[in-house]
Each structure stands twice: as structure tokens, then as C-alpha cells.
N, C-alpha and C positions, 0 to 999 in steps of 0.2 A: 565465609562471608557472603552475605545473598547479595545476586547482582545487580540489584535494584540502589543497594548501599555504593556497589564502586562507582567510580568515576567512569563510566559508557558512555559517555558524552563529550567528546572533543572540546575542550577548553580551547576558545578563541581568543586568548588573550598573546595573541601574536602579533606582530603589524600587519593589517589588513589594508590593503586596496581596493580599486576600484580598475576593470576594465576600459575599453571606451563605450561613449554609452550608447551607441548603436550595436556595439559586440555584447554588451549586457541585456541588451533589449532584446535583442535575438537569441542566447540564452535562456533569460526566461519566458519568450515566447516557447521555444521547441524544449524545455522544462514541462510546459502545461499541455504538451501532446505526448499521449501516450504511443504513441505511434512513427515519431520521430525520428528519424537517423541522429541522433545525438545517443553516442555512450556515455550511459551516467551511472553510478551507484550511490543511492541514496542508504542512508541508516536512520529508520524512522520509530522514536522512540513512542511507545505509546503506555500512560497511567490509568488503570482502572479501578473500579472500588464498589465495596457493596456487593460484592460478588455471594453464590453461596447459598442454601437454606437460610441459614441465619444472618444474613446480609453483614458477614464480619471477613469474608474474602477480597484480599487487594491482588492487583497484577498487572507484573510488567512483563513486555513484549518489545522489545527490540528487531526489528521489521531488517532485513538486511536486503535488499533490492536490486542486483543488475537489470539494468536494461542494455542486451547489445543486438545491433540491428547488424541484418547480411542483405546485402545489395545482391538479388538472385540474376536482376537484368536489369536494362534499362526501363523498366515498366514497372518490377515488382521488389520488394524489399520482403524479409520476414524478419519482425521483429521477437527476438526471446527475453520474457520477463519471467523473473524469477522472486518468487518470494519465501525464504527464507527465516523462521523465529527462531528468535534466542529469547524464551520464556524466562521468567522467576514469581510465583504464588505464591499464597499463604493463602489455607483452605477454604479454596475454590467450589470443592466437594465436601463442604462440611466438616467439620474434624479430622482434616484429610491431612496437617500438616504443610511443610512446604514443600515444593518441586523445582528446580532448578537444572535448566539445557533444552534443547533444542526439540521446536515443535515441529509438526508437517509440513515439508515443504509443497509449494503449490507450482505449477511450471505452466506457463501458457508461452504459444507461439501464433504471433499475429502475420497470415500474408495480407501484407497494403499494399494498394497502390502508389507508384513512387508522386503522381498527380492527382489531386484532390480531382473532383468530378465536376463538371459542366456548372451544380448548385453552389458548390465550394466548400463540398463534405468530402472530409476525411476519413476513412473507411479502413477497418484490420477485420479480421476474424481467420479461426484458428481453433486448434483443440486444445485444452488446458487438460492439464494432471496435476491428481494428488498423490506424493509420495509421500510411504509413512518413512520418515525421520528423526520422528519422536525418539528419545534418550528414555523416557519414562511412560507407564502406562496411561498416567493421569494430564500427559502433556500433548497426546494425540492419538488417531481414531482407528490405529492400528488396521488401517484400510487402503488398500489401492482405488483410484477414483478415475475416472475418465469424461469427457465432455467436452459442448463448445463454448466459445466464448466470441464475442465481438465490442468494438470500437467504434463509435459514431461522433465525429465533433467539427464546430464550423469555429474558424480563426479568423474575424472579422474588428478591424484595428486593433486595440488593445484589449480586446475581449475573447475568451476562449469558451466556448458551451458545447457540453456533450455527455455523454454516456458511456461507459463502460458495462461489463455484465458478464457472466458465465454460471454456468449449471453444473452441476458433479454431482454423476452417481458413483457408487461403490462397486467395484466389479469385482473383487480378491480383497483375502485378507481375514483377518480372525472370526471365524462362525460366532463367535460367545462376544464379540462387540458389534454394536448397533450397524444396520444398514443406513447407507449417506445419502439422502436425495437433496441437495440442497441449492438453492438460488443467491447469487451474490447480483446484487445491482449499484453501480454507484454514480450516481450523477453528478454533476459539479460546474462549476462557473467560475473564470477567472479573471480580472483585471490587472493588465501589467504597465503601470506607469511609467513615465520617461527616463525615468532612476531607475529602472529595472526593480522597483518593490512592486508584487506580489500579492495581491488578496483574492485569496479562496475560498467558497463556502460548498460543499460537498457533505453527502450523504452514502453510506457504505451500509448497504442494507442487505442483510443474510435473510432470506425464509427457510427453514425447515422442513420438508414436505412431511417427515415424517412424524414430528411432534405437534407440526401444525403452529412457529411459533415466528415471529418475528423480532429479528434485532435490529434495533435503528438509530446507530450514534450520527449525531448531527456535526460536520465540526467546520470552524471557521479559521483560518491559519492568515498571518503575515510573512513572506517569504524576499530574501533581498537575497542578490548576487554579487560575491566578494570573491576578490582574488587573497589567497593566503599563501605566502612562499613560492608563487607561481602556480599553483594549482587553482583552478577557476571551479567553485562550489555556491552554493545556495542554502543558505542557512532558514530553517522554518519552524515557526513555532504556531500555536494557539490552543483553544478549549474545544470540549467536546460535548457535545450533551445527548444522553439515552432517551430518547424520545420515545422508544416502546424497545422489553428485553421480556424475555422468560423470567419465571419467580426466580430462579436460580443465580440468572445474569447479572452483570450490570447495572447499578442505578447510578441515577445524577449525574453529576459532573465527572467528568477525567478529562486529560491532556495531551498534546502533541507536543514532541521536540524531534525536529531531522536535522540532517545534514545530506546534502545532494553532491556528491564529486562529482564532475565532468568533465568530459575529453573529447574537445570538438576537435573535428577532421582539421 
């Protein structure tokens, strides 16, 4: 059965709570920093479509996400995020059929300061790795990858603005699959109201150095903070839109659905 068909998505139909609303407000504040001493593990679903020469390719991608932070001193923290796919296509690659399991994973480590700075910028950076992980040829780049990455954002009342980013090139790995030079940039903005709901509009954009192409899903999410069975999580959903893809890629519309568990200290 493809796993785009099963149930990957936690049915919330549990009794759901509410924190108190300064503990939820503070949740989804340190939710919208990447950079946070909050352990959380998000599952971020994502639908895409039009994929493909013949734009008849769909795909899901199940994002699987730790974030866990190490207090090195009183000064520094380093945060490890980890991204994790659990793929399922239909020909993505043309007549390629389907492929289902797991894509490359990605590994970045942010040192921050545990104090924003004198402006009241928030500051990580760090080397990220690609590790191939891939179950299938057609599910990742059969490459080891190496680079920096960094974190820039100001958290000013209820508003969160900043940047994320990192580079990866290809240092090892299969001669007969393509070299990696590629750029992830993602900037975003967020608003967290008294209820602890959540609005984010963000941009996740890949350039290619090597094909020379860019991808540019646009996406806008509503996100609220529930307590479920005692577990304190953040439910997210919204649309997404390809504002520029390769002929191959992505067109039009696709979707977001998460789920964010967290375990504050």
C-alpha cells in the first residue's frame, strides 16, 4: 500500500486541551526560533504534484525533524537539527513508476549564543551534512555533502523575522551520479497571537549551481498549540505555491500538514 494512502498523519481526534496562555505563548514563541533550547520533533507532511517531463508526477515527503539543543556553557548552546525523509512518488522521473522509503538525510549543527546581541539578533551557524540514506536510487543523490549553514532572526512582541540558509557541496560518493553544488535559503515571518495561534509565511528556496535552476515554493501555514494526553504539541497546516521550479519539478499548488511534539525543560 503507498504511504501517501495510509494514515501518517495523527488523528487528533482525542480530547485536546489548552496550556496556560502564557506557557502556550512561550511555546509558540521558542516554536518560531530555530535556534532555541526547546526539544521538539516535528513531522512535516508535505504534497506535491506536476512533477516530471510530463507533468503527471505527484509526491509525498514526510519531513521527520528533531531539534535537540546541548548547553556547551553558560554563553554557548549548539543546536542539532536533523532532517530526515520518508518519501512515496509516482514517476517523478518520467515513466519511472513508484518509489517508496527513505530520502537523504540532511544534519546541521548551529553554535548560538545563549544571549541574543546588543540589536536583539539571534545568531547559530554551523556545518550541515548530507548523508545518503536513500532506500532507492531514484529517492537520493547517492552523495556525501559537506558545508555551512547559518541562522539570523529578531523576536520583537509577537512577531518573529529571519533567515535561515546553507550551502552543500558533494565531497564523496557515486562517480556516475551528478555533483551537488547547491544553495537552500529560507526566509520567513511570523505572528503569534494571545491564544498561542500561529501565522507563517515563508519561503524555502534551493538554487542548483549546477543546472543553474531554481525552486521556489511559497507557503503560508496556521499553527496552534494543544496539549494532547499531557503531551504539549503544535498542530500546522496550510498551502504552498511553486513560484519558480525546473521543467521537471513542481508546478502549482501543494500542501503542508505537521505535527510539532515538544518537551520543554
Amino acid at each position: 500500500m503507498k504511504l501517501s494512502r495510509l494514515a501518517v498523519i495523527p488523528a487528533l481526534a482525542l480530547s485536546a486541551g489548552l496550556c496556560s496562555a502564557q506557557d502556550a505563548q512561550d511555546l509558540a514563541k521558542a516554536l518560531a526560533n530555530p535556534v532555541s533550547s526547546l526539544v521538539s520533533v516535528p513531522f512535516q507532511a508535505n504534497f506535491d504534484r506536476n512533477l516530471g517531463p510530463d507533468d503527471r508526477g505527484d509526491k509525498f515527503t514526510l519531513n521527520i525533524q528533531p531539534v535537540i539543543p546541548f548547553a556547551l556553557n553558560d554563553n554557548w548552546n549548539l543546536i542539532s537539527r536533523t532532517i530526515l525523509p520518508v518519501v512515496d512518488q509516482d514517476n517523478v522521473f518520467g515513466r519511472s513508476g513508484s518509489q517508496t522509503g527513505l530520502g537523504d538525510t540532511v544534519q546541521s549543527l548551529f553554535f548560538s549564543p545563549v544571549e541574543p546581541t546588543s540589536g536583539g539578533w539571534i545568531l547559530g551557524a554551523g556545518p550541515v551534512f548530507l548523508i545518503p540514506t536513500a532506500t532507492d536510487d531514484l529517492l537520493g543523490a547517492d552523495q556525501w555533502g559537506v558545508g555551512p549553514t547559518g541562522v539570523a532572526l529578531t523576536q520583537r512582541g509577537p512577531w518573529t523575522v529571519g533567515s535561515l540558509g546553507n550551502h552543500i557541496w558533494s565531497v564523496a560518493g557515486d562517480s556516475d551520479r551528478p555533483d551537488i553544488s547547491q544553495t537552500f535559503l529560507q526566509p520567513f515571518v511570523s505572528y503569534n497571537t494571545p491564544t498561542a495561534v500561529s501565522y507563517t509565511i515563508n519561503t524555502e528556496a534551493t538554487y542548483n549551481w549546477k543546472t543553474k535552476d531554481w525552486t521556489v515554493p511559497i507557503g503560508a501555514f496556521i499553527g496552534k498549540i494543544l496539549v494532547v494526553g499531557g503531551q504539549s504539541l503544535q498542530v500546522q497546516a496550510g498551502p504552498r505555491y511553486y513560484a519558480q521550479a525546473p521543467d521537471s519539478g513542481p508546478e502549482g499548488w501543494g500542501a503542508r500538514f505537521g505535527v510539532v511534539l515538544m518537551f520543554p525543560k
